[in-house]
N, C-alpha and C positions, 0 to 999 in steps of 0.2 A: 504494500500500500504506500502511495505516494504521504510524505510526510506534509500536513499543514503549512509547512514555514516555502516549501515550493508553491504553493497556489499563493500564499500573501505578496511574495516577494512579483507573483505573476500580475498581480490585483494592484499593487502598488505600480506596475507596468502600464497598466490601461485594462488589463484584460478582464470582460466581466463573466466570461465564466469561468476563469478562475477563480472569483467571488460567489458566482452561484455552487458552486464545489461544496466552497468553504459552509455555505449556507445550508447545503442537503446537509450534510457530516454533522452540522452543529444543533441543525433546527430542535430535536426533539429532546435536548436535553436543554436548551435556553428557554422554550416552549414549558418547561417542566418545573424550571423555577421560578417562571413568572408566574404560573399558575399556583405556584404554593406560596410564592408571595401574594398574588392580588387576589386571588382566592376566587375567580371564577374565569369561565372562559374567553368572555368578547376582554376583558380587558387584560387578559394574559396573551392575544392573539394579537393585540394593537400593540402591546410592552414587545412578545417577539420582532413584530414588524418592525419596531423604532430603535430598536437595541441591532438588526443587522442595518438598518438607515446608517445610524450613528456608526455604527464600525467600518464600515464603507467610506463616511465621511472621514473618518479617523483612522484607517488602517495604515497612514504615512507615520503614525506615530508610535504603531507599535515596534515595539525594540528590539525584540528576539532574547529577550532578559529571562521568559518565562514562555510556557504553551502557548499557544496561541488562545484556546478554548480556557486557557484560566484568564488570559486579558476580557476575551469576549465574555465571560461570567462578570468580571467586573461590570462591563460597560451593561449586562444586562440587570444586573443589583443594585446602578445606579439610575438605570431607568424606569426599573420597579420602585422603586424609592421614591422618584419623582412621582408616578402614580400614587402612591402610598401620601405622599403630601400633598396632593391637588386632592383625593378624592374623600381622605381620614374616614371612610367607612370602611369597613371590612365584614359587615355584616354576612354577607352570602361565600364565607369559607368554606363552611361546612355543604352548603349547595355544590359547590364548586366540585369539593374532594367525591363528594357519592357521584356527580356525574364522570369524573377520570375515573371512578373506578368501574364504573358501567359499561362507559368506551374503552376500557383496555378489556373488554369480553373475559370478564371473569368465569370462573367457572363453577363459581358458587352455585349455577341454576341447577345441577343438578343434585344438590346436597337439600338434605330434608329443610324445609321452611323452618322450623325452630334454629338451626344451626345459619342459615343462613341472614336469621330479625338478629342473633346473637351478636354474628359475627358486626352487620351493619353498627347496629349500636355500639363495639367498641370503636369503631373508625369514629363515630358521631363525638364520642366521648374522646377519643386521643385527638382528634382536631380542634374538638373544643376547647382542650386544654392547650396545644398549641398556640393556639389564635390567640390565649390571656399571655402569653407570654412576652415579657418587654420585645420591642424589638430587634435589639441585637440578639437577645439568645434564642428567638425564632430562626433569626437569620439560620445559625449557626446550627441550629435542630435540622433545617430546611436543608443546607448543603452536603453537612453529615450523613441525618439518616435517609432523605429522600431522594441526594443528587449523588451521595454513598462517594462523594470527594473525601481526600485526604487532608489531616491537619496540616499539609503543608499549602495545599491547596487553596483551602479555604483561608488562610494566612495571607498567601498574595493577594485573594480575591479580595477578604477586607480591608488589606494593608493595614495587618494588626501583626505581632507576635503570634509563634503557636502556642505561650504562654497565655496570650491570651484567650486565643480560641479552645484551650483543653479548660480555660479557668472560666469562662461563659457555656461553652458542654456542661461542663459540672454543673453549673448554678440554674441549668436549664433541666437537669436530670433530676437536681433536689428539687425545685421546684413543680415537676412533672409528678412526682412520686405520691404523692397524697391525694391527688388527684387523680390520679391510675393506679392503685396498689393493687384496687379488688381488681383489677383485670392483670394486672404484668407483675407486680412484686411481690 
C-alpha cells in the first residue's frame, strides 16, 4: 500500500486525486469522530465535509512531523469543537449512537428480544454517561475507546503530554464508574 505522505506531497502538487485518495483512506474514521463528538448524523457529515475543506486548504502546512491521519484528526477535533461552540447543545447523542449502531447492521436481530432491550439500554446508559462528561475527558474517552488511537496518538492530536492524556483517561474512568458499575464493574 502506497504510504499517505506520497498522495500529500502529490496534493501539495496540484493533484486532486491525490487528495481524493487521501479522503477515501480517511473518511470513515474522521466521519466516526465527528459523530461521537456532535452526537448525531447531518452535523457529523457537515464537520467531515469541513474538516477535508480545511485540510485541503491546509495540506501546505503539514510537516511530515507526524501521520498524516493524526494531523487530519487534529484538524477534525478542531472543527468538531467549532461545532460544539456555535451549537452548545448536544442533546441528540444518545439518538445519534442507537442510529450508528443500526447502520453498522448489527447483529443483534437475531438474539432473543430480552437480550437485545438489555443490550440497547447499556449503550443508552454508557452514552449517557459519556455525554456528562467535561469535555476534555470525553475527548479522550472518544479517541481511546471509540477511534481505539494510541496515547501517543491522541497526545499529538491534543497537543497535550501523554501524561496528560493517561491523567484525563483516568479521571474519565473514575468518573464513568458509579455511573456504570451495575453494568461493567
Amino acid at each position: 500500500m502506497i504510504p499517505d505522505d506520497v498522495f500529500v506531497h502529490k496534493t501539495v502538487e496540484g493533484d486532486v486525486e491525490a487528495f481524493n485518495e487521501l479522503v477515501n483512506r480517511h473518511h470513515t474514521k474522521i466521519y466516526g469522530l465527528a459523530y461521537r463528538m456532535l452526537g448525531n448524523t447531518e452535523d457529523a457529515k457537515d464537520a467531515t465535509q469541513e474538516t477535508f475543506l480545511e485540510a485541503y486548504k491546509s495540506i501546505k502546512t503539514f510537516r511530515f512531523q507526524s501521520q498524516f491521519g493524526t494531523w487530519l484528526y487534529t484538524v477534525a477535533r478542531n472543527t468538531c469543537n467549532q461545532y460544539i461552540r456555535k451549537a452548545k447543545s448536544r442533546n441528540r447523542m444518545l439518538d445519534a449512537y442507537t442510529e450508528e449502531t443500526a447502520a453498522r447492521g448489527m447483529t443483534e436481530e437475531r438474539e432473543i428480544p430480552e437480550r437485545t432491550a438489555i443490550k440497547a439500554e447499556q449503550r443508552e446508559v454508557v452514552q449517557a454517561a459519556i455525554d456528562r462528561l467535561p469535555p476534555k475527558q470525553r475527548e479522550v474517552v472518544t479517541l481511546y475507546y471509540m477511534q481505539n488511537l494510541k496515547y501517543k496518538e491522541i497526545a499529538e492530536i491534543l497537543d497535550c503530554s501523554l501524561g496528560t492524556v493517561a491523567s484525563r483517561l483516568n479521571k474519565a474512568i473514575q468518573n464513568l464508574k458509579p455511573k456504570l458499575e451495575k453494568y461493567y464493574f
